[in-house]
N, C-alpha and C positions, 0 to 999 in steps of 0.2 A: 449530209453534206454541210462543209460548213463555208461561211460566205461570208464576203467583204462587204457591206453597205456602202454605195455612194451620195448622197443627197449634191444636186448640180442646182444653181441658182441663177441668178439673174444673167451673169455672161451667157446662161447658153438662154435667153430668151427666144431666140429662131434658131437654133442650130442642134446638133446631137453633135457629141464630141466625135474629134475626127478620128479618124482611123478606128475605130470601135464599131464594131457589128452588136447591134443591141435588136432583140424582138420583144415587142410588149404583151403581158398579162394585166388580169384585173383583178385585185385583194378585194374580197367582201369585208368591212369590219363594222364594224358598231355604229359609226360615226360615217360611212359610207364605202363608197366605192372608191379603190386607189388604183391608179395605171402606174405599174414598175416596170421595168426594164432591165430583162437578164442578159449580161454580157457573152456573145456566144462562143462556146470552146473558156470560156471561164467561170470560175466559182464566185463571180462579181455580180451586185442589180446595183440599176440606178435608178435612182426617182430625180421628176425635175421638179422643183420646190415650187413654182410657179405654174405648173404646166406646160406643155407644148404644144405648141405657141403660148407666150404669155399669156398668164391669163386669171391668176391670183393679186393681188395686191397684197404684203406681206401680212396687213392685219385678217385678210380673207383667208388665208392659208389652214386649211384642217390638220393643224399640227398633231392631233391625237392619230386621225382614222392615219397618217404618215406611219405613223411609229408602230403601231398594229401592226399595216401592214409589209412593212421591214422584220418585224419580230416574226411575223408569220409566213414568211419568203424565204425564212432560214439563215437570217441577217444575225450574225454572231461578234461582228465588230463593226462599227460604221465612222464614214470617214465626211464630215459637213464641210462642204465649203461654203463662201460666201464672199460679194468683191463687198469692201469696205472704204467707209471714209477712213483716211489717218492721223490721225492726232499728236502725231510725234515727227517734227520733220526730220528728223533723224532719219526716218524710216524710208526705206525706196518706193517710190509705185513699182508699178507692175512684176514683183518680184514674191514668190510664196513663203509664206511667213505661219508658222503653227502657234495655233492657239494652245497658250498652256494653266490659262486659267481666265475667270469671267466675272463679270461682274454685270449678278441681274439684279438691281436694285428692290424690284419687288417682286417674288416670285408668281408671277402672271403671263397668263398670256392676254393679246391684245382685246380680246372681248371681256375683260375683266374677269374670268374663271380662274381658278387659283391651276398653276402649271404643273399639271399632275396627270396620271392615269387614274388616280381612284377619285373620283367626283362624288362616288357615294360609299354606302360602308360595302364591304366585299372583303368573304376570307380571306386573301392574299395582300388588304393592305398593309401598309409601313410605311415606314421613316427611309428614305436614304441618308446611309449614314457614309459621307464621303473621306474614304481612310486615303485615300489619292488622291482627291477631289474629280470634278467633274471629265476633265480632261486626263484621257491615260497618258500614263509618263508612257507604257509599253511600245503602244501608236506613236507617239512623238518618236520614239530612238527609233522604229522601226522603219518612218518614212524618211526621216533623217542618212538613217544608212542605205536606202534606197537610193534616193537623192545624190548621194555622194556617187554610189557607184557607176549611178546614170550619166554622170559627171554636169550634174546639174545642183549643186549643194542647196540645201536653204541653211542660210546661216544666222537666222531670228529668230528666237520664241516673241510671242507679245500676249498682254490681257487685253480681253475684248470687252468691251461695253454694249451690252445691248438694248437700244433703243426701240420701243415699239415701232412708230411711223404709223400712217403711212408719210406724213409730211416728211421734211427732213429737218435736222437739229438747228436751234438759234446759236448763233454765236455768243452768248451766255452760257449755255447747255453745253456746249460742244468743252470749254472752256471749262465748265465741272467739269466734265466724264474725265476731261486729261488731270484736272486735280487730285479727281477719287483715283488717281493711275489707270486708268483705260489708254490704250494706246492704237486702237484701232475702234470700231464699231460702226454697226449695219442694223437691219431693221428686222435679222431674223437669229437663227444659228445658237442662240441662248435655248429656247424652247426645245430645239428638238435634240439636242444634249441633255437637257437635265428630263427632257420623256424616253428617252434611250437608256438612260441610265436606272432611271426607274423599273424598266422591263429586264437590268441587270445585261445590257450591251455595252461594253466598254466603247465610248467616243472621242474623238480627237474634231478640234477645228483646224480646217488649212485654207486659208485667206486670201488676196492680193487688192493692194489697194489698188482704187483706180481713182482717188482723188485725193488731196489734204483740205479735211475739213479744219481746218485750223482758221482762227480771225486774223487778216492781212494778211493770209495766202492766197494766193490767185488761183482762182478755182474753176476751169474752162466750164461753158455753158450749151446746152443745146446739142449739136451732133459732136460737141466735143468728148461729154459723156459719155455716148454712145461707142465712139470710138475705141475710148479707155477702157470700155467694157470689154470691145473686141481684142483690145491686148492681151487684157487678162485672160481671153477664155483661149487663146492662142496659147500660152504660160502653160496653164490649165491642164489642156489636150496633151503637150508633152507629159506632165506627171503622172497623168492619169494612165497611160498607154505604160508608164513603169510600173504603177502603184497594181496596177490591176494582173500586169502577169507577174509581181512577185508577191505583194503585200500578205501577209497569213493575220488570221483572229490570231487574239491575248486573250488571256484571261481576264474576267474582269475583278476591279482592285478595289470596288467599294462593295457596299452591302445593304441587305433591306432587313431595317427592324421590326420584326412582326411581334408583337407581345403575344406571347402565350405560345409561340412556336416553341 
C-alpha cells in the first residue's frame, strides 16, 4: 500500500479535522511509542504533532520516534503543516502557502542532538545529498494542481525559517530570519522534513499564517491567537478533505550517500 503522510499541528490542538473519519494505532519505535491516525476508506495517516489534546511543547516533540513511525505505517510521501508567524507582509494570513525551501540555521533539533536518524554508526548511514532540496518540487505542482481544481488556488511558494522555541522570536531575530530571506517561520516543520528525507520520503511544507511577526506590526494577543488558529485550521480542513482523496506519493528526488555502497 502506498500512503500519503499528514503531520497536523497546532490549529488542531483540540479538534481532529472535520469531515475526516480517522481511527487510531500505536507504532512501537526506538525512541517510543507513537499514536497515528488512518484515514478511513483512504490510503492517508495522520499524526498530531503535539498530541491530542495538546500536549507536546515544540521543543518536547519526539521528532525521531515521528518519523519511524510514518516510515513504518507505509508513509511513502508526507505532507507537514504548520501555522506560522509571517515575516513578509506581502503575505496574506489565513491563506495556504507551500513551502519550497528552508532554512535551518543549524542542523539540530531542540535538545541539541544533531537532526538526524543516525545518532550512532549503523550500516545504512549517510549523507543526504539533496539534488531537489528538502522540499519536493513533485508535492508542490501536485497540491497546487489540486488546489486549483478544488477551486481553491494557493497562489505562494515561501522559505521558511525554523526557529526552535519554545519562546517566541525578539524583534531582532524576527528581523534576521527576514534578512537571511525566511518569510515565514514556526517552532517546528524544519526537523521533521530533513528526518523524512533521511528515511528517503519525499516532503513538502503547507503553512498558513495566523500572525505577522514583523516589528510595528500589530500582533493581536491572548484569545486573539487562539482564534487565528481556528481560522487556519477551518483553511486546513478544506485542503485536507481535497489533498486526501486525490493527493498520490512521488518519487523521491534526493538521495543518501552511503560510502562503500
Amino acid at each position: 500500500m502506498v500512503t500519503v503522510g499528514y503531520i497536523l499541528g497546532s490549529a488542531y490542538h483540540d479538534a481532529q479535522p472535520f469531515g475526516l473519519e480517522l481511527t487510531a494505532r500505536s507504532i512501537a519505535t526506538a525512541d517510543g511509542d507513537v499514536l497515528i491516525h488512518q484515514v478511513i476508506g483512504r490510503d492517508a495517516i495522520v499524526l498530531f504533532r503535539h498530541g491530542l489534546p495538546h500536549r507536546w511543547l515544540p521543543h518536547q516533540i519526539p521528532y525521531r520516534a515521528h518519523a519511524r513511525a510514518l516510515e513504518r505505517a507505509g508513509v511513502t510521501s508526507l505532507v507537514v503543516t504548520s501555522s506560522v508567524g509571517v515575516l513578509d507582509v506581502g503575505l496574506p494570513l489565513h491563506e495556504p502557502l507551500i513551502v519550497d525551501d528552508i532554512i535551518m540555521l543549524e542542523n539540530r533539533l531542540p535538545d541539541g542532538s544533531t537532526c538526524t536518524m543516525w545518532q550512532t554508526v549503523t550500516p545504512d548511514h549517510g549523507h543526504l545529498v539533496l539534488d531537489e532540496g528538502l522540499c519536493s518540487p513533485r508535492l508542490a505542482e501536485a497540491i497546487e494542481a489540486i488546489a486549483v481544481d478544488a477551486g481553491d488556488p494557493i497562489t505562494r511558494r515561501v522559505t521558511f525559517g525554523y526557529a526552535q522555541g519554545p519562546r517566541t522570536k525578539t524583534a531582532a531575530e524576527n528581523r534576521a530570519w527576514h534578512l537571511l530571506g525566511a518569510q515565514v517561520n514556526s517552532m517546528s516543520l524544519g526537523p521533521e522534513i530533513v528526518l523524512a528525507n533521511e528515511l528517503e520520503i519525499p516532503s513538502i511544507g503547507l503553512v498558513i499564517g495566523h500572525k505577522y511577526s514583523v516589528p510595528g506590526v500589530s500582533v493581536e494577543a491572548g484569545d486573539g491567537i487562539t482564534r487565528s488558529l481556528e481560522i487556519g485550521r477551518d483553511r486546513f480542513d478544506r485542503l485536507l478533505r481535497y489533498l486526501v482523496d486525490t493527493l498520490q506519493p512521488v518519487a523521491f528526488g534526493n538521495r543518501i550517500h552511503r560510502f562503500g555502497a
